[in-house]
N, C-alpha and C positions, 0 to 999 in steps of 0.2 A: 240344659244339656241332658236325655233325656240316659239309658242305661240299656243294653241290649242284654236283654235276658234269652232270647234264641238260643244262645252260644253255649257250651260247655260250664265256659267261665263267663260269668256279666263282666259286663267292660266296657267301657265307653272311649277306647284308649284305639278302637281300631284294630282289634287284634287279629281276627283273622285274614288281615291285610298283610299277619308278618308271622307263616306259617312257620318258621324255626325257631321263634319265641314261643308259638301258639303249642308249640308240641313239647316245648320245654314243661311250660309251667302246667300243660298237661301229664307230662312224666312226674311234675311236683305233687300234684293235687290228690294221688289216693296214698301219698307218704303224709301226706296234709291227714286223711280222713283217717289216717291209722293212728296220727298222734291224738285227731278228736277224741276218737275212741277211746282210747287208754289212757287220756292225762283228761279230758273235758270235763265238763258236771260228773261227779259220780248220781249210777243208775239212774239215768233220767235218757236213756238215748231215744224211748218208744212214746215220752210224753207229749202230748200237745201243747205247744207253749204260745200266748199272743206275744208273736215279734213285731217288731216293726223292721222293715227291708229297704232299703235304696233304691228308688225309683227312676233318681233325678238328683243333679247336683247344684239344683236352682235351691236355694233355700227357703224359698216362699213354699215349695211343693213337694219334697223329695223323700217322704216319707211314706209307705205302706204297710199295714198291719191287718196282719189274719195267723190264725193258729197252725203253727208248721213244726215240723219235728226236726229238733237241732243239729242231726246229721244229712239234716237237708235243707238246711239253710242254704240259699244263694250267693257266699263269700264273693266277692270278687272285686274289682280293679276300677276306683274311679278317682279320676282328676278331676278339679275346678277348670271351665273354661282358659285358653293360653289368651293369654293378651297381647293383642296385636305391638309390634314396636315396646315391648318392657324393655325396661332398663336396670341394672343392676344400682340398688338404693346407699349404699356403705362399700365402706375399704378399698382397698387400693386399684380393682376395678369402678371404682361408684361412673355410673355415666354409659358404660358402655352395655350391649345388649346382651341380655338374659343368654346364658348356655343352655343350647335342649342336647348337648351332648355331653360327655364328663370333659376338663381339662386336663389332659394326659397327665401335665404335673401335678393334678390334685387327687388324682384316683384314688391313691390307699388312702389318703385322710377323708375324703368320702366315704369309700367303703366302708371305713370304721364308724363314723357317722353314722352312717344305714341302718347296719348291721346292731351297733350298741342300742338305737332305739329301736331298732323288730326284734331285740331281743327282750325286751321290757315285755313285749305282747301277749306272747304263750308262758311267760313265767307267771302273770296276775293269773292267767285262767286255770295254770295247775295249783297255785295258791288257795285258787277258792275252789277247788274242784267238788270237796265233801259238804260244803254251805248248803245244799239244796236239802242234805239231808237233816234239816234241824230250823228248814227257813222258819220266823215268826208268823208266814201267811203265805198264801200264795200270791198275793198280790208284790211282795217282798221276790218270792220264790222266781217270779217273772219278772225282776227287775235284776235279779243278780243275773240271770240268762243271757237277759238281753246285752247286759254288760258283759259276757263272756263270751258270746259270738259276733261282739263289736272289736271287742280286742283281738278276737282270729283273724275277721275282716283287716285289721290294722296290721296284722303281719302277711297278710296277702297283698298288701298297698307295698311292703318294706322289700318283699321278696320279688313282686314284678319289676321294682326299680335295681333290685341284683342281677336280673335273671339279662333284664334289656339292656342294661347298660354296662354291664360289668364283666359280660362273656361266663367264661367259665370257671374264672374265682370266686364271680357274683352266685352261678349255679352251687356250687362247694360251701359257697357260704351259707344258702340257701338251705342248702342238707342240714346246714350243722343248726341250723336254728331248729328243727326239730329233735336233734338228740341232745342237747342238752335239756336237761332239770333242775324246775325251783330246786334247791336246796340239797341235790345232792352231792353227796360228798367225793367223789372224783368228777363229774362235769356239769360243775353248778352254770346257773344262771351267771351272767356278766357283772352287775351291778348286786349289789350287796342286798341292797332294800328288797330284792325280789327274791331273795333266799329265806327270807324270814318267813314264820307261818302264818297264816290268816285262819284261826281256830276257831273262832268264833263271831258271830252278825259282829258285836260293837266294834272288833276289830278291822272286819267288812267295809264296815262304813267307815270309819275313821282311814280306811284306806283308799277310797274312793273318795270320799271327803277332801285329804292331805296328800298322798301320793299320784294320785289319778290329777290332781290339779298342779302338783311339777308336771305332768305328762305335757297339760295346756301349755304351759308356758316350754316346755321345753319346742315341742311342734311349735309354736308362734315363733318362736325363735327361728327352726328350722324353716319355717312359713313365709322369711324375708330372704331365702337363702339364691344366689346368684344363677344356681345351678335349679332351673325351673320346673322340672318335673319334678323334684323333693318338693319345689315348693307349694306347688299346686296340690300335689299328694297332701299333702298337711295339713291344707288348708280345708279340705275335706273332710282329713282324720276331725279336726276342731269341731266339725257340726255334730259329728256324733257324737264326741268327747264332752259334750255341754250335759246331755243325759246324765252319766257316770260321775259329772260334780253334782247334779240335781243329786241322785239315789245317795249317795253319802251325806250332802247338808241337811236332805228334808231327815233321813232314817235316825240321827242325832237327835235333831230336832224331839220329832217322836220320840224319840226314848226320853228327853227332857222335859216333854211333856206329861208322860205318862207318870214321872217321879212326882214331879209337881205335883198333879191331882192328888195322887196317893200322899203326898206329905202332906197339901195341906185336910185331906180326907179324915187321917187318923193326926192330926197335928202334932206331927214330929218332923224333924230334922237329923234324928239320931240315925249314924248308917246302919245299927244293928239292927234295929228296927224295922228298918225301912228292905234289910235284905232280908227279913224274917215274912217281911208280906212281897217277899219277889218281883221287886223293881231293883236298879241298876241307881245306887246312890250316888249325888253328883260329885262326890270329892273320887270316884271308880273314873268315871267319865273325865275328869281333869288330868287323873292320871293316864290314862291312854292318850289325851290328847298329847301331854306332855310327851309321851314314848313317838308317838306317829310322827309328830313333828317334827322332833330332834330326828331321828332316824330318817328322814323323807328328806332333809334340809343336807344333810349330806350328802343325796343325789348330784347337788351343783356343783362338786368338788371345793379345790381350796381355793379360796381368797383370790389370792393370786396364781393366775395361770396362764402361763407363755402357749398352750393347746391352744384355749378360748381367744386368746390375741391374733393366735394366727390364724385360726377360722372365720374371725372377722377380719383382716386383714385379707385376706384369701379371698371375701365374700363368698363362705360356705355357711355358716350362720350368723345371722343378726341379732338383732336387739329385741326385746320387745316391743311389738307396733311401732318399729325402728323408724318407716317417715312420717310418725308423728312431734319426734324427739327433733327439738332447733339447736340442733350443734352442726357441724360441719363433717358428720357422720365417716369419719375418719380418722378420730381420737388425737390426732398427735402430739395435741397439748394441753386435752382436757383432765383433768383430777375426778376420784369418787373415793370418797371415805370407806376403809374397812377398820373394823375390830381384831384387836388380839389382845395376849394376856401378856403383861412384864409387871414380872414381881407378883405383888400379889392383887393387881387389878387391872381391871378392861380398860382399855385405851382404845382412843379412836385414830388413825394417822389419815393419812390424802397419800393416796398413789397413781400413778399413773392411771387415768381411765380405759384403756387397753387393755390393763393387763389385770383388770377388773370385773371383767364382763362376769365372769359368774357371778359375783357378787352383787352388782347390779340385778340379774335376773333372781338372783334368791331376795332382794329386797321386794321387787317386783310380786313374788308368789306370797311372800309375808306380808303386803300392803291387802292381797285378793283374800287371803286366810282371814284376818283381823274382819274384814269387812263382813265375810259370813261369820264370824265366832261373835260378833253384835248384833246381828239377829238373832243369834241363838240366844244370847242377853235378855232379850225382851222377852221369853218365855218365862223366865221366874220372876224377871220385876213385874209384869202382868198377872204374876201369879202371887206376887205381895213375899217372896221368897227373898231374903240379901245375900244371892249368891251370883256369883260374877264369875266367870268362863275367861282365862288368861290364857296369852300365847306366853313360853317359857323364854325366856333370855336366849338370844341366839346363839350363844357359847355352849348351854345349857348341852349335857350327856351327846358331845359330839365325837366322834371318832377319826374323822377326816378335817385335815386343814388348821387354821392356825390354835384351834382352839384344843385340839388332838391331845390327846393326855395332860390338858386339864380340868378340873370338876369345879363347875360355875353351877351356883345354884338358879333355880327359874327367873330370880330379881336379879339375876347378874352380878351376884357375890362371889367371888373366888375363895373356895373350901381346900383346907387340907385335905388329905387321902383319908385321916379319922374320920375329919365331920363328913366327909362324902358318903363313907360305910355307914355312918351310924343314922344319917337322915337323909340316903336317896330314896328309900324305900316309902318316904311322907311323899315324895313326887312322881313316884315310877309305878306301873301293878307289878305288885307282888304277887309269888305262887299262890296265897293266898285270894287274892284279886281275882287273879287268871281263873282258878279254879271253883269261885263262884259265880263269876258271870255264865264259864261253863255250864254249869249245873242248868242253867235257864236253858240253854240252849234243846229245848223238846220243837218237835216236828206239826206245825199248825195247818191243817189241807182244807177246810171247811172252807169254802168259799164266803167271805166276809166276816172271818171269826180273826183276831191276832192275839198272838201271845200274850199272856200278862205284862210285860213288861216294856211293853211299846205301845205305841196311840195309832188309831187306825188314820190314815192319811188323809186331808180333806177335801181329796177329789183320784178319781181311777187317773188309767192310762188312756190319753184318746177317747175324753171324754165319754169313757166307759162308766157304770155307775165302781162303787169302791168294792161290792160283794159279787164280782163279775168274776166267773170262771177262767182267769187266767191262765190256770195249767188244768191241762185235762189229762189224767192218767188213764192208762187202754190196760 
């Protein structure tokens, strides 16, 4: 299905077959290039960057790359082919055929739907706006890009689905996703995690890494949803969303690489040492993972929630890779274990499976985490190092949900408020932390040079070589 680039907007959607949409989200689009501007990459608008661009939504072929300047990038509007005769897979519709229009009784719970994940979109890209200025390489420089004109793209997939379906509360809504901002303090961003700052590469990637991968799961979820133009949208969003877990596992990776050599180079282990020759020690790197996580892992709300039951119920969202699950994809009597704290330890109970689904899906993203943090493993036992890369206790520094004021340590110890104060800071970065990894953060342009503190990657973009001028400044 291939992508008509002729048009204003690309689109494979048939747009200027429905010229009062076509001129809507034409009225959207230089409110779009206003927010580029001002919240996008800082000072990079005049660079040349190798992007890759949507050609096709065949996944064997759908990708093009050549060097374009980021405020002309081609954003636009594409769905996965519609499937003849779909049927809806889970809840109280399961059986009957896909919606290509909203059901009047689920509008606002859609809308909010919509709305909550294209609000995810432009908050990462104002997050990392200032990253270009401090990238470790350029080859880095043109991966955080490409990540940040994927995620605009993503809120141009959220906003065509308000704009056609939602009339003029979808339009309003549309507006307001441009005026809000990460983190500030009268019209923040929606969700928490995207208020937080992305100051520096480790945190970069550990956000691309742990947050950009709830995004996958959350989209698969939305990806089974009843109402089929979400789902199709989605499923789209997912082909490009594989890139933005790639640049977070592999950019780790590299950094735990690059400690390795240097440890065992000068044969130390010592972190003072080890920050004195300008690498990023791996008890720094444990500590971020631990913050990313716990903080990322509260995206799925709590435990239990009567929302998530009724979204599935509703068939507005599913499960992940819902018809590959053998139950009778309509919960009504099945059980799933969740955690909580009584007294002064973790317990596990059995609740209703309905009214569980986030938890199921946060199991879900914690199964896909563990999986990349064991190849990260194999860098230091290849490297004859006994250092082992842990996910923290899911109780662990939560703020949402049953585990909400209170302090479980990484092994799932429940701590007074003392021992909390006196040994969170073994588990979390400290200002201390923070403001050394800082310190690294200098500006690498040299076409195949990278920072000291990272390993150069072992192969380009599209079979490009690795010292290939990815950004070209004018």
């Amino acid at each position: 299905m291939s992508i008509d680039y002729s048009q204003k907007i690309p689109n494979n959607v048939h747009l200027d077959e429905n010229k009062t949409l076509q001129r809507a989200l034409e009225h959207w689009q230089p409110a779009y290039i206003d927010w580029w501007n001002e919240m996008g990459p800082e000072k990079s608008q005049t660079t040349d960057v190798y992007l890759r661009t949507a050609v096709s939504v065949d996944p064997k072929g759908w990708a093009h790359f050549e060097h374009v300047k980021m405020p002309d990038y081609r954003w636009g509007i594409f769905l996965t082919p519609q499937e003849e005769n779909k049927k809806i897979s889970f809840g109280a519709h399961k059986g009957e055929d896909v919606w290509q229009e909203v059901p009047g009784e689920y509008r606002s719970t859609l809308r909010r739907i919509i709305v909550t994940q294209g609000d995810t979109e432009p908050a990462s890209v104002e997050q990392q706006r200032h990253l270009g200025l401090t990238c470790p390489s350029l080859y880095d420089m043109r991966n955080l890009f490409q990540v940040n004109v994927e995620e605009g793209r993503h809120l141009w997939a959220m906003v065509y689905l308000l704009h056609a379906h939602f009339g003029r509360d979808g339009r309003e809504e549309g507006e307001a996703l441009l005026e809000r901002r990460s983190g500030d303090a009268d019209n923040p961003r929606i969700l928490t995690a995207f208020n937080e700052k992305t100051p520096d590469w480790l945190s970069f990637f550990m956000f691309t890494f742990i947050t950009d991968r709830d995004g996958k799961y959350q989209l698969a979820a939305l990806a089974e949803s009843g109402f089929d133009p979400l789902a199709r949208t989605c499923k789209f969003m997912l082909t490009e969303e594989a890139h933005h877990l790639f640049v977070g596992e592999s950019g780790i990776a590299r950094i735990i690489q690059r400690t390795c050599d240097v440890m065992n180079q000068h044969k130390t282990d010592d972190p003072a040492k080890l920050r004195g020759l300008g690498v990023i020690d791996l008890p720094t790197i444990q500590k971020y993972l631990n913050f990313h996580f716990s903080v990322t892992s509260d995206l799925y709300g709590s435990e239990i929630s009567s929302n998530a039951a009724t979204f599935y119920t509703n068939g507005l969202k599913g499960r992940f890779e819902e018809t590959k699950i053998g139950d009778d994809h309509k919960l009504d009597n099945g059980e799933y274990p969740v955690m909580e704290v009584v007294g002064d330890q973790v317990v596990t109970k059995h609740v209703q499976a309905l009214s569980a689904l986030n938890e199921r899906l946060r199991d879900d993203w914690v199964t896909d985490v563990q999986l990349a943090i064991d190849r990260w493993n194999k860098i230091p036992e290849k490297a004859g190092i006994p250092m082992k890369f842990t996910l923290p206790h899911k109780g662990f520094h939560r703020k949402i949900g049953f585990f909400a004021g209170a302090h479980v340590s990484p092994d799932g110890k429940v701590l007074s408020e003392a021992e909390w104060t006196h040994k969170h800071l073994n588990w979390l970065p400290s200002d201390e932390d923070r403001l050394y990894v800082h310190s690294l953060m200098g500006r690498v342009t040299e076409p195949g040079k990278f920072a000291n503190w990272i390993a150069a990657p072992s192969r380009g973009i599209n079979n490009q070589p690795v010292d290939f001028d990815y950004v070209r400044f004018n």
